[in-house]
C-alpha positions in Angstrom: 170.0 125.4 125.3 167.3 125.6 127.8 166.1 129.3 129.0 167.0 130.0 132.4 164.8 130.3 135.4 163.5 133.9 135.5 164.1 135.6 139.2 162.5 139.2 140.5 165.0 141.5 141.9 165.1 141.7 145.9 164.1 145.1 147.1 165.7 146.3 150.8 163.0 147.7 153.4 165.0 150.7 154.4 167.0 151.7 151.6 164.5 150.8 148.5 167.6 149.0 146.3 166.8 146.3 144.1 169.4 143.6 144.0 169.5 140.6 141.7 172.6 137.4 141.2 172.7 138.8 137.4 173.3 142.5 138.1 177.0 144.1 137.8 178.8 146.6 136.1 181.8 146.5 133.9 184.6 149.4 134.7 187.4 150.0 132.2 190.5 151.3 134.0 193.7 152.5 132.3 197.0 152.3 134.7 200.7 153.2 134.3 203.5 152.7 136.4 206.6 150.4 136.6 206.8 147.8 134.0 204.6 145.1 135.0 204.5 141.3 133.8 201.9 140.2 132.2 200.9 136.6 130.9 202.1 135.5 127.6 203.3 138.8 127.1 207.2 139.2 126.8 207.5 142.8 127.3 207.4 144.7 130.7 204.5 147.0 130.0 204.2 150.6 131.8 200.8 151.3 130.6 197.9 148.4 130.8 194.4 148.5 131.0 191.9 146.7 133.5 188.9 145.6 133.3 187.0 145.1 136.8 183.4 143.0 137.4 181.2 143.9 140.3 178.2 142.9 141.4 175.2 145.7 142.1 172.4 147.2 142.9 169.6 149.5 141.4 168.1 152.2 143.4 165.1 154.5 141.5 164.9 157.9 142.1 164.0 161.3 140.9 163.0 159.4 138.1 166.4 157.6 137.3 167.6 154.4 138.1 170.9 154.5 139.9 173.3 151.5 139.5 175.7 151.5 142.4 179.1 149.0 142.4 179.3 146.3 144.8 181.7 143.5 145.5 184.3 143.1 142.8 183.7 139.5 141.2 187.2 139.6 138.9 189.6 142.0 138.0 191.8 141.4 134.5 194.7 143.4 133.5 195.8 143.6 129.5 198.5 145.2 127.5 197.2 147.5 125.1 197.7 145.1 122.1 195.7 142.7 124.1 193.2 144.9 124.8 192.7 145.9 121.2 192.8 141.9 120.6 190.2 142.0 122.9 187.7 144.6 121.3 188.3 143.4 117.5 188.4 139.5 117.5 184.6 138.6 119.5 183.8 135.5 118.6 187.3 135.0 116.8 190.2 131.9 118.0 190.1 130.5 121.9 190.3 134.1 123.5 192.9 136.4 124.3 195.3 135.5 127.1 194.9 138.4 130.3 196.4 138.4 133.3 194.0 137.7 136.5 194.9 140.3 139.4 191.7 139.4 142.0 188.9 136.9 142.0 185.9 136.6 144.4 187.7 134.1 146.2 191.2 135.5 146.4 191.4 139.1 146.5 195.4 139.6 145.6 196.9 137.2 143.2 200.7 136.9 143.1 202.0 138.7 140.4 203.7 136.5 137.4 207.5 136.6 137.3 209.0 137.7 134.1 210.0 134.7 131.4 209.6 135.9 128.5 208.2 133.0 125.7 210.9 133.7 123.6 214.1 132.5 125.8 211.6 129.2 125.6 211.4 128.9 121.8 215.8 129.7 122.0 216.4 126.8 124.4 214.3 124.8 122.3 216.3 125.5 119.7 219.4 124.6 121.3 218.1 121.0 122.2 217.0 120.8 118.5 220.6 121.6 117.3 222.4 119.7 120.1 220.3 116.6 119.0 221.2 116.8 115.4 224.7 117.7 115.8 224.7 114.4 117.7 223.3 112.0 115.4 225.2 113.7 112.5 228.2 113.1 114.8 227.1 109.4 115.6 226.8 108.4 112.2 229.7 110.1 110.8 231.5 107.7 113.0 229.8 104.7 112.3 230.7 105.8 108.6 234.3 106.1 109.5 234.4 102.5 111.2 232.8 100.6 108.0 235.7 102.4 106.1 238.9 101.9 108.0 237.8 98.5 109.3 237.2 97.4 105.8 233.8 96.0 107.2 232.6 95.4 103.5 230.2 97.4 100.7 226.9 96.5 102.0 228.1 98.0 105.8 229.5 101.1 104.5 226.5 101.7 102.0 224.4 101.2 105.4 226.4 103.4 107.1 226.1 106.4 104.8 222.4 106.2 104.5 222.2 106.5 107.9 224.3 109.6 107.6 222.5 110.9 104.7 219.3 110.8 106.6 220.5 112.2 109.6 221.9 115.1 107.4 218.0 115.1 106.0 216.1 115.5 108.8 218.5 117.5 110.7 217.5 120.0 107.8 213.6 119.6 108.3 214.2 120.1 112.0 216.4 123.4 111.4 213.9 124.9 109.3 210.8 123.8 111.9 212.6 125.3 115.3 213.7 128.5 113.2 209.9 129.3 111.6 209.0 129.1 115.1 211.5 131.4 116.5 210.9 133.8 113.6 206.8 133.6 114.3 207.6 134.2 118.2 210.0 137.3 117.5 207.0 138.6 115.2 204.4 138.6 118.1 207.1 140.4 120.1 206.8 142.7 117.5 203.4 143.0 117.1 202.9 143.9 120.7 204.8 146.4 120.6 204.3 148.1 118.2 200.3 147.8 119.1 201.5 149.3 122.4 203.6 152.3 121.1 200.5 153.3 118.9 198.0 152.9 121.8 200.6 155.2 123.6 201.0 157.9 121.1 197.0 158.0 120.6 196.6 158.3 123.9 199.4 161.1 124.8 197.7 163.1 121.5 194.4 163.1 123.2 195.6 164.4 126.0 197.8 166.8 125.1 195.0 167.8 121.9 198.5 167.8 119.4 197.8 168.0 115.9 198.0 164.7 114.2 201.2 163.6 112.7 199.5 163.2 109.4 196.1 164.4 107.6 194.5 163.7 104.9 194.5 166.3 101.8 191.2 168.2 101.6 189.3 167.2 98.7 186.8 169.9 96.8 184.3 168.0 95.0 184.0 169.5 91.3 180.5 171.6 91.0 177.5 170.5 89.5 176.2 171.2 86.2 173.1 173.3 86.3 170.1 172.6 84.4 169.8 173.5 80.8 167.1 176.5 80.0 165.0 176.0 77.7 165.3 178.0 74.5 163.1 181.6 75.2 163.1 180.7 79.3 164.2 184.2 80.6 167.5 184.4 82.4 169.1 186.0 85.4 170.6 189.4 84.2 
């Protein structure tokens, strides 16, 4: 990858602050309120966290620099267990999914109506079932025909393996659509349970409770001293 051009920082006449395309801050915000839907999240969430990008500028005096926020760029809003996704996986998968609440070119995004993933992964389910209830239905029939129509062996043989393998696969498919509704109602879980723990952290900080558990206190054993020497004198 080539190496960027290298740009000095603009300084204003009158006020003596630098500014630069590559200067911003990062601010860290944690909000609560009404539940509020966030993307691929299936829980309403009364505590998030956001996470704002703004441009700024540098200003040096009394022998400090002092950054100063300008023009927010983005603003992102997380649950709690995406948040902690956030901080512990860098570099890890395709990202973690956030919610975008302003960009430099649209200030107020609408917010995202509440469908939780997992009434997707139920009517999926349904179709699955409805389709193999119908071919086991379809060739159930088409067994029942060969038989009472006497249409010979060789139909009703062809006839009952094309119920067997409906009966197969409707088996495969069963197990497929309900792994995926178990692994859906485990990420359910998993965020909340991520967001209950964030919660109780954070109440215990505030409130400066004792832990709900503590670790036993541990006395190391002592040391031996070392061994006198035979005629050393000794403490009395």
């Amino acid at each position: 990858m080539s190496r960027r051009p290298a740009q000095e920082p603009a300084i204003d006449a009158e006020s003596g602050d630098e500014a630069h395309p590559a200067f911003g801050v990062a601010v860290v915000t944690r909000r609560s309120g009404g539940g509020r839907s966030l993307f691929q999240s299936d829980l309403l969430h009364n505590e998030t966290v956001s996470l704002s990008v703004r441009q700024a500028t540098r200003n040096r005096d009394l022998n400090h620099d002092w950054v100063h926020p300008g023009r927010e760029l983005v603003e992102i809003e997380m649950s709690l267990a995406q948040w902690g996704s956030l901080v512990s996986s860098m570099g890890l998968g395709s990202g973690v999914p956030v919610t975008l609440r302003s960009t430099e070119c649209n200030a107020s995004l609408p917010e995202i109506p509440h469908q939780p993933r997992t009434a997707e992964n139920l009517r999926e389910v349904r179709e699955v079932t409805d389709r193999m209830y119908a071919r086991v239905k379809t060739a159930t029939a088409a067994l029942h025909a060969a038989i009472h129509n006497k249409q010979g062996v060789k139909a009703t043989k062809e006839a009952l393996n094309v119920l067997e393998n409906a009966v197969a696969r409707a088996g495969s498919d069963a197990q497929f659509t309900v792994d995926s509704l178990v692994e859906a109602g485990e990420q359910v879980v998993a965020q909340a349970r991520a967001d209950i723990e964030a919660h109780v952290l954070e109440v215990v900080r505030l409130t400066r409770a004792d832990p709900s558990i503590e670790a036993p206190p541990f006395d190391a054993p002592a040391l031996p001293g070392p061994v006198p020497s035979p005629g050393a004198p000794t403490d009395a």
